[in-house]
N, C-alpha and C positions, 0 to 999 in steps of 0.2 A: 504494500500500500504506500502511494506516493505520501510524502511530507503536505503537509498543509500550507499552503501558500501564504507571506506576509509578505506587510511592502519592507520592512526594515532585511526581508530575506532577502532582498536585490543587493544590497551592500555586502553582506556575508549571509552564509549559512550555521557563522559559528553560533552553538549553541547560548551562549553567553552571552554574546551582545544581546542576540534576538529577547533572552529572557529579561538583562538588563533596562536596555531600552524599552520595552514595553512595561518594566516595573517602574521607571521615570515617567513614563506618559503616562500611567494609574497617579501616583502620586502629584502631577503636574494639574491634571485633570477635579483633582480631589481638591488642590491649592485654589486653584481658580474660581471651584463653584464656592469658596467658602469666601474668598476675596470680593464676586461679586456680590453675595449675600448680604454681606456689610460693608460694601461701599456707600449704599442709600439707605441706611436704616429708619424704618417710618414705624409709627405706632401702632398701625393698622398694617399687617404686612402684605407683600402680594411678591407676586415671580417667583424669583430664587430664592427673596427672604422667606417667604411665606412656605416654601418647599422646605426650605432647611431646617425651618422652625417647626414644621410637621415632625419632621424624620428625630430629629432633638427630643420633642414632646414621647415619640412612639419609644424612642431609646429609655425614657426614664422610667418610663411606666414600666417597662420590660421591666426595668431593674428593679423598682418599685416593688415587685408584684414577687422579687428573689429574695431581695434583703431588704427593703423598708426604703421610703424616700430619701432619709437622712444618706445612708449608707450609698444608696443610688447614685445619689448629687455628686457624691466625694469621686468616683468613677467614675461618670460621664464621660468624661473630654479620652479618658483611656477606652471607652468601650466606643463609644461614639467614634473616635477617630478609625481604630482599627474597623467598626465596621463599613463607615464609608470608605474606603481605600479598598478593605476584601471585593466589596460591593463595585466600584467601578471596576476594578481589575479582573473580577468576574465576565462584567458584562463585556470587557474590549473584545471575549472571546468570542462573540456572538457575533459581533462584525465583521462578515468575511473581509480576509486581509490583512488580520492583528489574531494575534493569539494570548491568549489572557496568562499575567504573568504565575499566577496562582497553579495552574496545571503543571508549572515546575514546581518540585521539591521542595526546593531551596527557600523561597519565600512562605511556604505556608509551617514550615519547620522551623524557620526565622521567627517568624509571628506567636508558633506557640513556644517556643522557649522565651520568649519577651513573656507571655501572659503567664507561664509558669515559676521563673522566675521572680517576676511581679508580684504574685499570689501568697507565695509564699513565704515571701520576704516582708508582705502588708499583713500577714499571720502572724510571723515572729515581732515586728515591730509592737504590733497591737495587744499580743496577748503574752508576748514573751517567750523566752526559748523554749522554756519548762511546763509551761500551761500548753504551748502551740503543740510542740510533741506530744505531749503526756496525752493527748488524744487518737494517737498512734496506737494506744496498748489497748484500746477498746474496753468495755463495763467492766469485765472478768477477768480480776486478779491474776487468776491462776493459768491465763491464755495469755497476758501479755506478751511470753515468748514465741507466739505465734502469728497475733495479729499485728503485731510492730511489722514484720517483714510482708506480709499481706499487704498492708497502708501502703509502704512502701513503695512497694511492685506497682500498687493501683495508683498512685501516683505520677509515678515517671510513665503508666501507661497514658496517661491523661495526654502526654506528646502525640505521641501516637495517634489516640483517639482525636485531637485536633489538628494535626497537621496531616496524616495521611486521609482520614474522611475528605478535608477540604480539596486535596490532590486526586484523588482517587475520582471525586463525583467530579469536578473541573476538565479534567484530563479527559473523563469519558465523555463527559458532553463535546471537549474538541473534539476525537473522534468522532461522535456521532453525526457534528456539523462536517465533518471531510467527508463523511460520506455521503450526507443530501448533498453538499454541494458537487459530488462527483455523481450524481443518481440526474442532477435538475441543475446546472449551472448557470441556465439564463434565466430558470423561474424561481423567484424567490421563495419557499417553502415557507410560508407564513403562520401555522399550526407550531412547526418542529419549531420556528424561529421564537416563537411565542414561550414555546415551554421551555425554551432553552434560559429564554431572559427570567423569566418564572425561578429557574433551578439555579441561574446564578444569585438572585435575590434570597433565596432562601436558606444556600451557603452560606453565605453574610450573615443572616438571621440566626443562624445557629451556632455558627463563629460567636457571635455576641452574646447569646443566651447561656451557651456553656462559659464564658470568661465571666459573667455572675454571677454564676452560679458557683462556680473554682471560688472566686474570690469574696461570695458570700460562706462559703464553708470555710475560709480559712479566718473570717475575722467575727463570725457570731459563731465563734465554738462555746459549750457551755459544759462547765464541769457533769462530770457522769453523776 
């Protein structure tokens, strides 16, 4: 099966650039819809403000509805940002002629080591070394030497379960977009197009739902 066709492929074929570059134009793209947002801020909002201020409002409540408003507000601008960014870099993929940067490895592995990291370090700051572990050894005494290494495991799986989902459903939708457009290349498949932008959206949505979730378990931990 041929490669999937970008325009950044015309300059090279290296893998790198291609992923590169398209990781700058998500990020570029992310920059600019938030610069025109508030370039005109009005009290009444409308266009881009009034889009941004949606997507803002729907980000909080998510997190509202994980850990509490308080807790919600404090994370924002980290959930918020990562999910705008997942969200446009998704959708570049849907565009024939760009390939979304996220279908590479590299950046969705990037992403959840930032959110793991993160998580876990707004644990120990908050609850302290000893309190943030001590949740590791689970209700029962007499298990601790078992369920400390379980937590464990199930946490460094949490990379996994964030970065390869995000790659794995990405990656297959390119796929699936090389082959409408090798089935229908001069008619636009507008169903498959649809569900595509659909399933990038919903990547994003879960990218964000799970880092709330991560990061509402690591700072309302409550003694056993």
């Amino acid at each position: 099966m041929p490669e999937l066709f970008t325009f950044f492929g015309l300059i090279t074929h290296d893998k790198t650039f291609i992923y590169i570059t398209h990781m700058l134009l998500s990020a570029g793209i992310a920059l600019l819809l938030v610069r025109v947002a508030m370039s005109n801020l009005q009290l009444v909002p409308k266009g881009t403000q009034n889009i941004m201020e949606a997507y803002i409002s729907g980000v909080l409540q998510m997190g509202t509805d994980v850990m509490g408003k308080e807790a919600a507000s404090r994370y924002l601008p980290l959930v918020a940002t990562i999910g705008l960014f997942v969200g446009i870099a998704n959708l570049i993929g849907v565009v024939p002629g760009f390939e979304a940067p996220t279908a590479f490895l590299e950046m969705p592995l990037t992403l959840a080591l930032v959110v793991f990291v993160y998580y876990n370090f707004e644990g120990i700051r908050r609850q302290g070394v000893v309190k943030y572990f001590k949740h590791f050894l689970g209700p029962v005494w007499w298990l601790y030497w078992l369920m400390f290494p379980i937590e464990i495991v199930s946490h460094f799986s949490r990379l996994v379960s964030l970065s390869f989902r995000l790659f794995g459903n990405v990656k297959g939708d390119d796929m699936f977009l090389m082959v409408i457009l090798m089935l229908a290349p001069w008619i636009l498949p507008m169903v498959p197009f649809a569900l595509l932008t659909f399933m990038a959206l919903l990547q994003a949505f879960i990218f964000m739902m799970l880092t709330y979730v991560y990061l509402g378990g690591a700072v309302t931990i409550e003694d056993h």
